[in-house]
C-alpha positions in Angstrom: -7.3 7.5 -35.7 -8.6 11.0 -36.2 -5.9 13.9 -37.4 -4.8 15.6 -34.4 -5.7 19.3 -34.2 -2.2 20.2 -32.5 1.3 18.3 -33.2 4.9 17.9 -31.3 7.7 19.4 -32.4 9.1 15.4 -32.5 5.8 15.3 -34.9 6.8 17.5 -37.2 10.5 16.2 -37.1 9.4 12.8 -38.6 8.1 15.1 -42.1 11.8 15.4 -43.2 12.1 13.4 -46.7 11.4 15.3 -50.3 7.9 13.5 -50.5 7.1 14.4 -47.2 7.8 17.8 -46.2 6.2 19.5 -42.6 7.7 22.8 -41.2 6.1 24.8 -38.3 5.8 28.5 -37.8 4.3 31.2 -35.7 2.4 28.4 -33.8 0.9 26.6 -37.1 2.0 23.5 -38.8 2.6 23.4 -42.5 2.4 19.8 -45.0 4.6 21.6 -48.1 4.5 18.3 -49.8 1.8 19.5 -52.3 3.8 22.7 -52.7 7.2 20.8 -53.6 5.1 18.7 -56.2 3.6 21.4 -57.4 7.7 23.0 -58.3 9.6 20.3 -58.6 12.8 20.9 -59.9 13.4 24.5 -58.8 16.4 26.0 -57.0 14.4 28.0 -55.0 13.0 25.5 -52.9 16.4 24.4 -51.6 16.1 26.6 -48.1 12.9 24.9 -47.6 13.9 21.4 -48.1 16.9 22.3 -45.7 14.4 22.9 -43.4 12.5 20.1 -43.5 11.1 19.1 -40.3 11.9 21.9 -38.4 10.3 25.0 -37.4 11.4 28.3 -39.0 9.4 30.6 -37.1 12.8 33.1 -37.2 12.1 33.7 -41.2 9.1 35.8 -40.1 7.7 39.2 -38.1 5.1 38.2 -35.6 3.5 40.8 -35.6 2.6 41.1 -39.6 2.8 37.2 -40.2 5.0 38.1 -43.0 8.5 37.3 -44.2 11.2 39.7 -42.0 12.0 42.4 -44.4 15.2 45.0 -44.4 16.2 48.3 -45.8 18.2 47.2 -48.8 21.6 49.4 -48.2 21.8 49.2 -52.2 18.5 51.1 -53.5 17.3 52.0 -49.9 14.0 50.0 -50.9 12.1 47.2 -48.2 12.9 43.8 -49.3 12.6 40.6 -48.0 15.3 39.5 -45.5 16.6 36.3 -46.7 20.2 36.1 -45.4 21.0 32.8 -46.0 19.6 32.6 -50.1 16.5 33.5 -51.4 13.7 30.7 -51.4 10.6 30.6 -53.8 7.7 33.0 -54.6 10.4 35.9 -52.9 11.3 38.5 -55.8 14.7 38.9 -56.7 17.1 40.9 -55.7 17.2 43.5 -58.5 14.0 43.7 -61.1 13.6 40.7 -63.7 11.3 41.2 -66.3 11.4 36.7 -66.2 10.1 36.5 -62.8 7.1 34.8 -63.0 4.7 36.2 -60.2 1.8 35.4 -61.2 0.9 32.4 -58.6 -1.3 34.2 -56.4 -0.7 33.9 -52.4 3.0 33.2 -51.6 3.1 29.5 -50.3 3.3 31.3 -46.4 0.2 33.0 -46.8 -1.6 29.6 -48.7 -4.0 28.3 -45.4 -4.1 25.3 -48.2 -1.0 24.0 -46.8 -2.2 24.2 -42.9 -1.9 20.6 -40.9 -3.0 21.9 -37.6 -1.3 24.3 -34.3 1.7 23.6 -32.7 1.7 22.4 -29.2 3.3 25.1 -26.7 4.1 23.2 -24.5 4.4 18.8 -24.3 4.1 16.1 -21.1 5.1 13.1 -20.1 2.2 10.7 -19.2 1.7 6.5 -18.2 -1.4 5.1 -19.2 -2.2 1.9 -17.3 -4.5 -0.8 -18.3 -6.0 -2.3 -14.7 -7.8 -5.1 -17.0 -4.4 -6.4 -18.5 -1.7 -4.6 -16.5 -0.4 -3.0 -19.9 1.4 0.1 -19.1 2.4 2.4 -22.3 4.1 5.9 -21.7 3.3 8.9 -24.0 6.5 10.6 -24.4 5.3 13.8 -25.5 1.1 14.6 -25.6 0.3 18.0 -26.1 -0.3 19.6 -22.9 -3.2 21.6 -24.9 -5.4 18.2 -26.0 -8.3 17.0 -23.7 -8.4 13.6 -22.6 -10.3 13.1 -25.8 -7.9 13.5 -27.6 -5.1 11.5 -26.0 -7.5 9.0 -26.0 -7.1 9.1 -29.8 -3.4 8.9 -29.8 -3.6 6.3 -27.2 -6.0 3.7 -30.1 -2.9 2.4 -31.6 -2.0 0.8 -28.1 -5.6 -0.4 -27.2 -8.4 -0.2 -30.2 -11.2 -0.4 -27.6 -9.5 2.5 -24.9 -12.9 4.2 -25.7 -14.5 1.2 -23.4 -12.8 1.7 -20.4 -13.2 5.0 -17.3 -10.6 6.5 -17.0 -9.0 8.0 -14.2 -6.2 9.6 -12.1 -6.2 8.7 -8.0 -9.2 7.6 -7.9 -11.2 10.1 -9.5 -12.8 9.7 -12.8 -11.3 12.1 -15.1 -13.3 14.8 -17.3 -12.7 13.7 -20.9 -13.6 17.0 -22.8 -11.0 18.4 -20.3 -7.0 18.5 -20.4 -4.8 16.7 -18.0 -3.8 20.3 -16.7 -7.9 20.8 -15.8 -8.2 17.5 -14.3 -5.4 18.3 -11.9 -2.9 16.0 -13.2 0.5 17.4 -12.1 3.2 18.2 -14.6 6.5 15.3 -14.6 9.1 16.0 -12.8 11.2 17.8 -15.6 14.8 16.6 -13.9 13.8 12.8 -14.8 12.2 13.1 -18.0 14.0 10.7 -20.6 16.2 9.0 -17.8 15.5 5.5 -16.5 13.9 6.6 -13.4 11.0 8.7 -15.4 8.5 6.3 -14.6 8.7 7.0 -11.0 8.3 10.3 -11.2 5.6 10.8 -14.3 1.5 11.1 -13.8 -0.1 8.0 -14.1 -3.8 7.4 -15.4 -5.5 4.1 -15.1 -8.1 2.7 -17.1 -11.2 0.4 -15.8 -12.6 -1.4 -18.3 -16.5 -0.5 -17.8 -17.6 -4.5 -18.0 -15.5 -5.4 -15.9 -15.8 -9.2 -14.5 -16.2 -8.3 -11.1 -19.0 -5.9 -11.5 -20.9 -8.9 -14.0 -19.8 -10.7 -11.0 -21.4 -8.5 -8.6 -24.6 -8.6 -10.4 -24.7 -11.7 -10.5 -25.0 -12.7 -7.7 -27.3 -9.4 -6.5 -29.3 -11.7 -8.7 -29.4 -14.9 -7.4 -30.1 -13.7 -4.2 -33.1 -12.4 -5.2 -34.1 -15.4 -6.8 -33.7 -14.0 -10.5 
């Protein structure tokens, strides 16, 4: 399977553990593993690790893409607006002369640590197999992925979903498109995650394209003109 370009929040969620560390902000997805390597051992990465998983978009300004920063009510100087505790590459409160700043971009300016976008917005979707009457439900696809890419997340159910057409009522679907510009309707939100969800959630069917009855077919187009 290919890396996806965008990621679930559930995703991100799994990236929770000390030697596997994903956070999400301002639309992006961060791996922090190599960071947490890199300064192992120091305090300051305790609000991060409490973070693990989760997206702390609220740490920043949108509008700069930098930390939130505050009038300190002590020296009337801009700081960083850490509330909770200071994390790392963030000066310290007062000036230390054993502060070591000399490691370049702050770890939330470092595109290094960049995993891919974080989906706006996720669906509910049944993929059928006609061929073997499989049916698998992706709980959460990115509503921003073409069918290309679903495809992709769909190759740990069928390694050979790349051999089949597929479509939605009838009508072959538009791979390089999403299921939004193929006009596949949006799940009914009130059933999503109860029992019922698979009556109410898009379906889309796939034909294997050597299908038996087409050989079939040709066949006998064949022997009835003497071939």
């Amino acid at each position: 399977m290919r890396c996806p370009k965008y990621f679930t929040p559930k995703e991100v969620s799994v990236h929770n553990t000390l030697k596997d560390i994903w956070v999400s902000y301002l639309g992006k997805v961060y791996d922090l593993t190599p960071l947490l390597e890199e300064y192992k051992g120091d305090v300051l990465l305790k609000p991060i690790t409490e973070c693990a998983g989760k997206d702390i978009s609220h740490w920043f300004d949108p509008k700069t893409k930098n930390i939130l920063t505050h009038v300190d009510p002590l020296t009337g100087c801009i700081k960083y607006y850490t509330p909770r505790v200071r994390f790392l590459h963030t000066p310290p409160p007062c000036p230390r002369t054993d502060w070591p700043n000399d490691f370049g971009k702050p770890w939330w300016k470092d595109n290094r640590y960049e995993a891919g976008l974080l989906s706006a917005k996720t669906r509910w979707i049944r993929i059928i197999n006609t061929l073997t009457s499989q049916e698998q439900r992706l709980e959460q696809v990115c509503s921003e992925e073409t069918l290309n890419e679903i495809l992709q997340r769909y190759l740990r159910y069928n390694s050979h979903a790349a051999s089949y057409t597929w479509k939605h009522d009838g009508v072959n679907l538009d791979m390089s498109k999403t299921l939004s510009e193929n006009g596949i309707p949006e799940e009914d939100e009130f059933y999503c995650g109860s029992p019922d969800c698979d009556l109410f959630s898009p379906s889309i069917c796939l034909y294997f394209n050597d299908d038996l009855t087409e050989l079939l077919k040709t066949h006998a187009i064949n022997m009835n003109n003497g071939i």
